[in-house]
N, C-alpha and C positions, 0 to 999 in steps of 0.2 A: 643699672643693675644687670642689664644682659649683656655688659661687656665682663662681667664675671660669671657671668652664668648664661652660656651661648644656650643653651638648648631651651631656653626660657623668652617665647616668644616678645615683642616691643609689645604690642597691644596690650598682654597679661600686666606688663608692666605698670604701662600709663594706669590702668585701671587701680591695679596696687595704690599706686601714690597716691592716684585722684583720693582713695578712697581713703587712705592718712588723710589727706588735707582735712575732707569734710566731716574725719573724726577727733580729730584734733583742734581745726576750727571747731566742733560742738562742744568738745569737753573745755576749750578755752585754754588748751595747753602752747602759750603762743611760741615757746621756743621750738617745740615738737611741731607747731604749725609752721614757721619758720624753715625746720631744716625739710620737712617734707613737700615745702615748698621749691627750695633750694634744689632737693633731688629730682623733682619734678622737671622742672628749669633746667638742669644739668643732662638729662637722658634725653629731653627732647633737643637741644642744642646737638648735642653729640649725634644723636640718630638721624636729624637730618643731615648734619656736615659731611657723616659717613653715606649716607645714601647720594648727594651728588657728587659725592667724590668716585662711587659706584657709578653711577649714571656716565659721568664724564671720561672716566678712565677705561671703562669694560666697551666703550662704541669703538665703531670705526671713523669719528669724527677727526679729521687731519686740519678742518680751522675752526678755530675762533673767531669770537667777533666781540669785543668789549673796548672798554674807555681807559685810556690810561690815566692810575688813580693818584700814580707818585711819580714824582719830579724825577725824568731818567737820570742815572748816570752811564758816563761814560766814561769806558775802560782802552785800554789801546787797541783792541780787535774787536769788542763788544761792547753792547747797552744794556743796560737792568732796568727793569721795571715792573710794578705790579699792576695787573689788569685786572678791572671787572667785568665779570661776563655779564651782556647784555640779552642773550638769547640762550633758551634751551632749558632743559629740567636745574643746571645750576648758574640759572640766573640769578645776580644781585652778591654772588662768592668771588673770592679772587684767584687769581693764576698769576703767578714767578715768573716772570718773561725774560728771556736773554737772546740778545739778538746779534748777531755776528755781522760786522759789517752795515752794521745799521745805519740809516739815514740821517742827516744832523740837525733835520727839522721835528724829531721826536718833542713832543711834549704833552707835560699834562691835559688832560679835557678833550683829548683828540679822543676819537673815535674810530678802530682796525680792525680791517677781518684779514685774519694771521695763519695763514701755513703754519704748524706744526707741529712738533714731535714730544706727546706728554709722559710726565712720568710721575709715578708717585712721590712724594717728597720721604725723605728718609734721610736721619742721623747716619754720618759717619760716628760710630760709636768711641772715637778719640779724645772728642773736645770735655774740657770738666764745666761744669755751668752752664751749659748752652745745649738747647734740643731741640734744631728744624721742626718736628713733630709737633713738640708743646708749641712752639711758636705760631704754628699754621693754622692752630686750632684757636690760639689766640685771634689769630688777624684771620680770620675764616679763606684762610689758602688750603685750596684744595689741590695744585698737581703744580709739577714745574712745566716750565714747556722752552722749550728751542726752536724759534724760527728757523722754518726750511731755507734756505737761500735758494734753491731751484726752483722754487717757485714764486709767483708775485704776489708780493702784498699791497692791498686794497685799503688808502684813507678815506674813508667815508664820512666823516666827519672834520671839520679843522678851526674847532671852537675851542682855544686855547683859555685855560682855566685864567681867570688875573690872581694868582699866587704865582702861578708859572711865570709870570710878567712878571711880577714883582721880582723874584727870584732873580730873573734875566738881568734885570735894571741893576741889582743888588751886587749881582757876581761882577757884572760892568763896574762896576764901578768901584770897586775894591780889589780888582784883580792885582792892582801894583802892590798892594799890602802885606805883609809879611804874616800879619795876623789873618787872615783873609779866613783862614778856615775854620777860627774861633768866632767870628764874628757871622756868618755864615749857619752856625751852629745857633748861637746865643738868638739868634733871628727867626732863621725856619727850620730850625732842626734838624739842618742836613749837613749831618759828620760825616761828609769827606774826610778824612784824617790818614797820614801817613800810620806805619806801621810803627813808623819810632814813638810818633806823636800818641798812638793808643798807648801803646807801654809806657810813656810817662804818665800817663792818665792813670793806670791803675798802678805804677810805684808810687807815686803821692795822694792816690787815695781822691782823686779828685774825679773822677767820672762823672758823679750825681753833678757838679755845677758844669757839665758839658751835655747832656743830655736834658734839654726843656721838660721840667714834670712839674710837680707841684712847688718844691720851693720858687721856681719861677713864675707858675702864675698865682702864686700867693703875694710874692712880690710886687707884680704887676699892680692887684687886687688891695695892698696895703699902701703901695704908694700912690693910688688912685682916689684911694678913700681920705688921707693924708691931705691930698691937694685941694679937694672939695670943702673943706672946712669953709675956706670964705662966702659958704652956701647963707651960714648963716645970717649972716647981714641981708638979705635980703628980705625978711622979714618973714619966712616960712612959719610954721608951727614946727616945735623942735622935733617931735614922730615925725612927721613928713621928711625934716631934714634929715633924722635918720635915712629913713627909706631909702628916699634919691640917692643921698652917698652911697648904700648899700650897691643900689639896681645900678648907676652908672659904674662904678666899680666893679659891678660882676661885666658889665657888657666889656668893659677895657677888657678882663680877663678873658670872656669870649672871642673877643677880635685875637689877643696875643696869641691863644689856643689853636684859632682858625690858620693865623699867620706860621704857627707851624706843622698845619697839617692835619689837626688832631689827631694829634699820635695818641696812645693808649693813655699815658703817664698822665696829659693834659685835660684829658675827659673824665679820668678820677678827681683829680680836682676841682674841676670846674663843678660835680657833681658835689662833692663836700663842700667848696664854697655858694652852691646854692642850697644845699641844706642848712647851711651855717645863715644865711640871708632870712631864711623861710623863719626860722627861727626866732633871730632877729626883728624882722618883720611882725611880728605877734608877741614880742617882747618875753618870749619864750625861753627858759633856762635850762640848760642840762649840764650834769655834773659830767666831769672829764671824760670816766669812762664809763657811762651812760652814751654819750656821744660817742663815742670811737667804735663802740659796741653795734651802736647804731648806725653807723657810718659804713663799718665792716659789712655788716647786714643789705646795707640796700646797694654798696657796690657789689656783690655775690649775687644779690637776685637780678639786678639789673645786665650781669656780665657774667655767670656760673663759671666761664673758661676763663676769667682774672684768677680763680686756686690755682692755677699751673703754673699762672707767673712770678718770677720771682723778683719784677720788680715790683708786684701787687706786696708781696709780701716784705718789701725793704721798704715801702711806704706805709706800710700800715704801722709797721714794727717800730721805723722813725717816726711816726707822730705818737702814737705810744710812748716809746720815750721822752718826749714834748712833753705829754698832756705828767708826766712821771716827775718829771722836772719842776716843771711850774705848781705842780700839785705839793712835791716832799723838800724840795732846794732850794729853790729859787728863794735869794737874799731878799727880804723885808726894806726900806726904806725907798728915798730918793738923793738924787745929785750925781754928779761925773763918777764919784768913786764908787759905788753903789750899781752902776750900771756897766761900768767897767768888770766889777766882781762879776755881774751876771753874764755879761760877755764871756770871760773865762772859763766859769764855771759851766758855762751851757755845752762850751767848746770843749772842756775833757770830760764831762759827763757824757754826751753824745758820741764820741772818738769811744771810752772805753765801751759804751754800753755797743756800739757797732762791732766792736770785734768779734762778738762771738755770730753774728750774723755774716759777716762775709767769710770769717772760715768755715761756715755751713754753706754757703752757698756759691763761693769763688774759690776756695781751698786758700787761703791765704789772707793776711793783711797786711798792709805797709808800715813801718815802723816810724813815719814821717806823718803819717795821717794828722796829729794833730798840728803840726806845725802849720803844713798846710792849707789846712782849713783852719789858721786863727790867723794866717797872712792873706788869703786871698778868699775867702766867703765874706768876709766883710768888707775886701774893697770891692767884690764885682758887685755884692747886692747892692752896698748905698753909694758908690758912685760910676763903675763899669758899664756893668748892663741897665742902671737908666740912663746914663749918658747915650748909651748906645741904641737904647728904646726911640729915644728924641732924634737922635739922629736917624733914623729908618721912618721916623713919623714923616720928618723933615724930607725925605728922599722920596719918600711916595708922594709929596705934593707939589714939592718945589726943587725937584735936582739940583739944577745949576748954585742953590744956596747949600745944596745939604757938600756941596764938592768938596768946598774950602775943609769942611768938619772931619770928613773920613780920615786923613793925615789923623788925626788930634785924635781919633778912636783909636788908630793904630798903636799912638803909644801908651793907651791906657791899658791895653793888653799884650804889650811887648815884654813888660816883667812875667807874667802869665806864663806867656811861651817864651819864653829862658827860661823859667824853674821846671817846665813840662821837658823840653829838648835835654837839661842837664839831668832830671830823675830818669830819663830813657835810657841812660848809661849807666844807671847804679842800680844794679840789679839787686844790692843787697838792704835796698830800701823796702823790698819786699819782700816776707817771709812765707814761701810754700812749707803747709803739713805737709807732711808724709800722710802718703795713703792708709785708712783704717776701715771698720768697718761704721759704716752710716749710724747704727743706733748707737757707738760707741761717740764718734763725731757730736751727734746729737745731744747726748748724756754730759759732755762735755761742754760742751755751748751753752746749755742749762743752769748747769751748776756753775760756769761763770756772771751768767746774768743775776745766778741769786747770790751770787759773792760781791759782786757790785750794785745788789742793789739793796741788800739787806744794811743793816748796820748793828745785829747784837754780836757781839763777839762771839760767843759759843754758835752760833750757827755759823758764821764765817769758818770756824772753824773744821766743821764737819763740810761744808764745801771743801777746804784746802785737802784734809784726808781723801774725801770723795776725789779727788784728782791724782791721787797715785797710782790706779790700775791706769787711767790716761797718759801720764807719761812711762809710765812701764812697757804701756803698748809704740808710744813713739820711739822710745830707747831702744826699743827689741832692734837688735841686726839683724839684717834680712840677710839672706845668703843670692844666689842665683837663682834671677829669670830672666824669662825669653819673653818678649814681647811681640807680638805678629798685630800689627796697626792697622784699624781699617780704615786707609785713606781714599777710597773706592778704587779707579780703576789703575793701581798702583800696587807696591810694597814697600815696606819698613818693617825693619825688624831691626830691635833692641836687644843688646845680648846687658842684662843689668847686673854688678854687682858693688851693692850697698850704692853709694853714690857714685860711681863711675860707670861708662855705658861704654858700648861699641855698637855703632849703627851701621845695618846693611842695607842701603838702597833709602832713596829721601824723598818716596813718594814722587807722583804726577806732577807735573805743571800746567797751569787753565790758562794758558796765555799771559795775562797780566796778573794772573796769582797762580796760588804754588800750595799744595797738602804742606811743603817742608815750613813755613811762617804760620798757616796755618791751624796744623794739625799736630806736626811732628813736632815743633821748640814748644808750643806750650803743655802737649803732654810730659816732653822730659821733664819742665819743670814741674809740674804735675805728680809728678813721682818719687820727685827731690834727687834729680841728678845734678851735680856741681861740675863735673870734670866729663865732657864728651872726649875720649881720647881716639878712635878711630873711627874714619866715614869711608865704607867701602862701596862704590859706585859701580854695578853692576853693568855689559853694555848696553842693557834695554833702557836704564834713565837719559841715554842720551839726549832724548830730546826734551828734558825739564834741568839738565845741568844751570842754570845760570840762575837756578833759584839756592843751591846749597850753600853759597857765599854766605847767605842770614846765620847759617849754624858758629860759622869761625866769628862772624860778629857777636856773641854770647858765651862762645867758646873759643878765645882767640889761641888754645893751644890744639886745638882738633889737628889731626894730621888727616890726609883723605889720600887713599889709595884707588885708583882704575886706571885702566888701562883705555880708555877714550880721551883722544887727541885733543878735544876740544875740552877739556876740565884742566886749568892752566893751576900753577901751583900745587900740584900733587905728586904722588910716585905712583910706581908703577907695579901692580896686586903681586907682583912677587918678591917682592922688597917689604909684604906685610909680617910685621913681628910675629914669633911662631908661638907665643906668650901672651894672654892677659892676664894677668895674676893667674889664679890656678889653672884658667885654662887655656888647652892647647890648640892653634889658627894653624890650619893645614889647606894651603894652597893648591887644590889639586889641577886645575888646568886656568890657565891664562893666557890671552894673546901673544904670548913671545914664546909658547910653547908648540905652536901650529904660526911661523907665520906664514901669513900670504891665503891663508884660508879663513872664514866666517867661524874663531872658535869663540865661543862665548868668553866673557871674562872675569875674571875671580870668583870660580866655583870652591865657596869655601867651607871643609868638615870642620866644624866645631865639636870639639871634646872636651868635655862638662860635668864634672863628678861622674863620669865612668859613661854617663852617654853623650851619643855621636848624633850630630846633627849636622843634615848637609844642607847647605845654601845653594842652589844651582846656578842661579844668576840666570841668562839667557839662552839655559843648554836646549837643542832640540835632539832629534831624534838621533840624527847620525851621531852628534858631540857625546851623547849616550852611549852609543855601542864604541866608543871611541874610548869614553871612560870605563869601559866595562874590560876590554881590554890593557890598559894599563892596570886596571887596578883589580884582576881574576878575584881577589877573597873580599875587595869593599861590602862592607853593610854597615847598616845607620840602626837609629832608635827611632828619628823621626826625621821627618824630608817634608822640605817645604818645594811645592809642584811647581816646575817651571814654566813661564809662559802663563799665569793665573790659572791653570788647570785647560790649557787649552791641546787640544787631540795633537800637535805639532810636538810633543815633547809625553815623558813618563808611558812608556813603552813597556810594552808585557815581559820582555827579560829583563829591561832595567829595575823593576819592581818585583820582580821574583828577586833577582838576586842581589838586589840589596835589604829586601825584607823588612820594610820598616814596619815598628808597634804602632806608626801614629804618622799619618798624610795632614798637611797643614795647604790651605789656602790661601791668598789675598786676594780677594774678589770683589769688586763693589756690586751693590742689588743692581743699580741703576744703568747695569754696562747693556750695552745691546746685541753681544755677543755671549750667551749662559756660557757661564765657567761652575767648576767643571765642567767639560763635555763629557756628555752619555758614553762615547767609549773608554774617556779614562773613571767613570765613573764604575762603567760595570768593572775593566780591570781591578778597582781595589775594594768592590763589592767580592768580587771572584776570588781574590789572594785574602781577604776579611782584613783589609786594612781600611783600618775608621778614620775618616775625615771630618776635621773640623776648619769651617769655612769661618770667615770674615762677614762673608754676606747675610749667614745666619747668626753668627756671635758676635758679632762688635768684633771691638779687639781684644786678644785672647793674651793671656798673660798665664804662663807657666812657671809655675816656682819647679827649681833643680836642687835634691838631693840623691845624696848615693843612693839612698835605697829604694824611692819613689819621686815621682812628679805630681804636683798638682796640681788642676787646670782649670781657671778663672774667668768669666765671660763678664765683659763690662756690660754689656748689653741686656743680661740677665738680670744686673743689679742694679737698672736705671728702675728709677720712678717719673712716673708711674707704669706700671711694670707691663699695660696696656696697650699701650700707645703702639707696640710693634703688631699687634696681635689685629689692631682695628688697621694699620697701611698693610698688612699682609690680605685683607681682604679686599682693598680696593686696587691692588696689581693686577691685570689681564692674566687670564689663567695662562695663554701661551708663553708668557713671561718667566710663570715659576716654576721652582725646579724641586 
């Protein structure tokens, strides 16, 4: 509650609550005792997480010293890992590690005290579905950090975890496999996976069977219980035989959970399958949703920060649809054809009843979903992934027999990946909304759940009505905007009209990744651009060009205009059409018009329903008075600051006399360099020109009409709407700006 109401000290809180509980415990109100339980659980989670993230980030602490908690990977220049800190006020939390040049004896259960450089974690406000923030709160990560390389890092421990082992033995021994990172996945849960390889995952709709959660240790847990049967003969009393099948069933599912990590996904589980045992165990009944009710309940009090997740909420909402199934559909009888029907039936009742869940949550679903999943959820459960359980059993005990097997795994999920590599190319397999407003989304996802799950006709009805302001609002034509992306310490900028784009600048490159695969392709898609027809490459990207190739693989007619030598298959910014549909690309300086001198390259005025927007690209100060001279009467409406707002460029005559209404930024928080600088900041403090930053708005999006603009803050409209207001207070104050 004091993250809505700051001035209302934690202590007044805890009291508040306490004091719900013990009057709700008396009056026996147990849902009200429930949720003031829950809030209870929720404020005090959150107010520590925020206090060592304060503790940790406001020192002058330059090392760590914690265990590394997950199996690193490695990248071409760097390692990732997450650490728990061992010492200090936020002992027992984790920290983001990325290590440059890192050693290749990294592994789990080691023990480092680490040099270096923290920061607070923070959304680039770009991506739809995903939020560093909510994430970190989930897995109690409190800062990112970057190993110093100039300084020495100290192993003080080299007690290698045996999952790391196993891991080792595993990758060993599959590395000739073609499936190798399916198989990998389906074992510890570590999706290495190509870029191609995720976007077939999400056009076929198949993510859930590549990521270990509950269907998989419920699998485990059914086919363990399954096997046990010949328990009987041995003359037990039949409770007891329950039991044991029960408890040895849950432990396979503990060990399967263990073997991958206990990721979150797996400890929801294993906690519903021990509820579901306990129950059991006492011979104890609960109707459907009684259980889910109660299920929902003690995962929320046992984990308060599972509400942010939204894979908390795609599991709960699938077995809901389960208990939905089995409770109102599911076919009556026995025999092949009978089970057949439920097989089908389970498969498009669950495919429809998800859509309106992933286009609330992923902006889109696939139009092959159920295909998919009635061709390969039922061969990985009953014969893939236990095929491949036995053989991982088998490798952990006896290698040299498990050898001959891996080939024979290989091909069991070789149709697998062909149907995954083939969807990675059909882009039209998956259908992106167009962007709306959330409670509209919402309203919508509703009333299809009650349209499929109702059955009198007159209400069906009134749902189908109830969906015309929905597609009235999809159908609406958008006219022009501007998109300024915040890909941190980068730019992109979208010039959008209805489904056709023109982008200027394609974001950073991290070495062996890139803001452009990132950040920048799944936004466009994001906003339902179909046709990228111009990539104008400014020359400060030059040193992330070799990431923009991914845009013509999605957009194989993109044309790309810059004038840097090393961007192969392109022209050259003055050879840019002077035409996007209505508006007009005015090329004002480019390297062929200074040669032999450092001019920056395709400084471009866009003119847009009557206003002017310049793009500067890498102008500094002199390229300024440079253009101030060619161009004595230039003025803009809005100007995006060259240089991320850095004191090297946007000069006190070049901003008098082009006089912009509106200074635009690309800045990321996490740069270590503040942008704007204090002197361009006083200049358009001084001239009263308003800047709107990236580092404070997300990404900004500007609708263009003749007679006004509108301007849009993603960042404004995330949920929950907190989450930036709680990382703005654990930044080091010399940080902020």
């Amino acid at each position: 509650m004091s993250l809505f109401l700051p001035a209302v000290p934690p202590f007044f809180v805890f009291l508040l609550l306490l004091l719900s509980v013990a009057f709700f415990g008396w009056q026996r109100c147990w849902f009200c005792l429930g949720a003031a339980l829950y809030l209870l659980s929720w404020h005090w989670t959150v107010w520590h997480h925020q206090q060592a993230s304060l503790q940790l980030l406001q020192t002058a602490a330059t090392q760590v010293e914690g265990r590394i908690a997950t199996i690193p990977r490695y990248f071409d220049t760097s390692a990732q890992f997450e650490l728990v800190l061992l010492q200090g006020p936020a002992a027992g939390y984790r920290v983001q590690v990325r290590w440059y040049n890192a050693p290749e004896q990294l592994a789990a259960g080691q023990v480092w005290q680490l040099p270096v450089q923290l920061s607070a974690i923070r959304d680039e406000a770009s991506r739809a579905g995903y939020s560093a923030q909510r994430q970190a709160l989930i897995r109690q990560q409190l800062a990112r950090a970057s190993v110093r390389t100039e300084q020495p890092a100290m192993l003080l421990g080299n007690r290698i975890a045996l999952r790391q082992r196993l891991y080792a033995q595993f990758w060993q021994a599959t590395r000739s496999l073609d499936s190798q990172a399916l198989l990998l996945a389906l074992t510890f849960g570590e999706r290495s996976f190509s870029q191609n390889l995720w976007q077939g995952l999400q056009h076929a709709s198949l993510g859930h069977l590549m990521a270990i959660s509950g269907l998989h240790i419920g699998l485990v847990f059914g086919w363990c219980y399954w096997l046990l049967l010949p328990l009987r003969w041995i003359g037990l009393d039949p409770i007891w035989q329950q039991r044991v099948r029960l408890l040895l069933a849950l432990m396979a599912a503990l060990v399967y959970a263990w073997l991958a990590g206990f990721a979150i996904p797996t400890v929801r589980a294993l906690l519903a399958l021990t509820l579901l045992v306990l129950y059991n165990w006492y011979w104890q009944r609960l109707t459907y949703h009684r259980f889910w009710l109660l299920l929902v309940a003690l995962l929320l009090l046992w984990q308060p920060m599972w509400a942010l997740s939204q894979s908390f909420w795609l599991s709960v909402v699938a077995v809901g649809f389960i208990f939905i199934y089995l409770w109102c559909f599911a076919p009556a009888g026995s025999g092949s054809w009978v089970r057949l029907k439920q097989l089908l039936g389970f498969h498009v009742f669950m495919t429809f009843c998800m859509i309106p869940v992933t286009l609330l949550f992923f902006g889109g679903f696939s139009l092959f979903a159920l295909i998919s999943n009635l061709l390969f959820v039922p061969w990985c459960s009953l014969v893939a992934i236990p095929a491949l359980l036995m053989t991982a059993l088998l490798q952990s005990m006896q290698p040299e027999w498990a050898a001959g097997l891996w080939p024979w795994m290989d091909k069991l999920f070789l149709p697998l990946l062909w149907w995954l590599e083939w969807a990675a190319d059909q882009s039209w397999f998956w259908w992106q909304r167009p962007e709306m407003p959330f409670w509209l989304l919402l309203a919508a996802a509703m009333s299809l759940l009650m349209l499929l799950l109702v059955r009198r006709v007159a209400i069906a009805l009134l749902v189908v009505l109830a969906f015309i302001p929905f597609f009235a609002a999809v159908q609406q034509p958008q006219g022009w905007r501007l998109h300024l992306l915040d890909v941190g310490a980068g730019q992109a900028i979208v010039l959008q009209y209805q489904q056709h784009a023109l982008l200027y600048d394609a974001g950073p490159g991290w070495g062996d990744s890139s803001a452009t695969e990132r950040l920048i392709l799944p936004y466009l898609q994001s906003i339902g651009i179909k046709q990228l027809h111009y990539l104008v490459l400014s020359q400060q990207q030059a040193g992330s060009l070799g990431h923009w190739p991914v845009l013509r693989e999605h957009y194989p007619r993109l044309q790309v205009y810059t004038d840097v030598p090393t961007a192969h298959h392109s022209k050259g910014c003055a050879q840019l059409p002077m035409q996007f549909y209505t508006a007009e690309l005015v090329v004002l300086q480019d390297s062929t018009l200074h040669a032999g001198e450092q001019a920056p390259s395709c400084v471009i005025l866009l003119e847009v329903e009557g206003w002017r927007i310049l793009l500067p690209g890498a102008m500094r100060l002199a390229d300024e008075q440079r253009l101030l001279r060619q161009y004595p009467e230039l003025t803009v409406d809005m100007l995006l600051l060259s240089g991320q707002g850095r004191d090297t460029a946007s000069g006190l005559d070049f901003l008098m006399q082009l006089q912009p209404r509106l200074a635009l930024s690309s800045h990321g928080q996490r740069g270590r360099v503040p942008a704007p600088a204090a002197a361009v900041q006083l200049r358009l403090d001084a001239l009263e020109i308003p800047l709107l930053s990236t580092a404070q708005l997300g990404t900004i999006q500007i609708a263009i009409a003749p007679d006004s603009v509108q301007i849009y803050s993603k960042r404004a409209t995330r949920l929950p709407f907190w989450l930036d207001s709680m990382q703005l207070t654990a930044v080091p104050p010399s940080q902020r700006r």
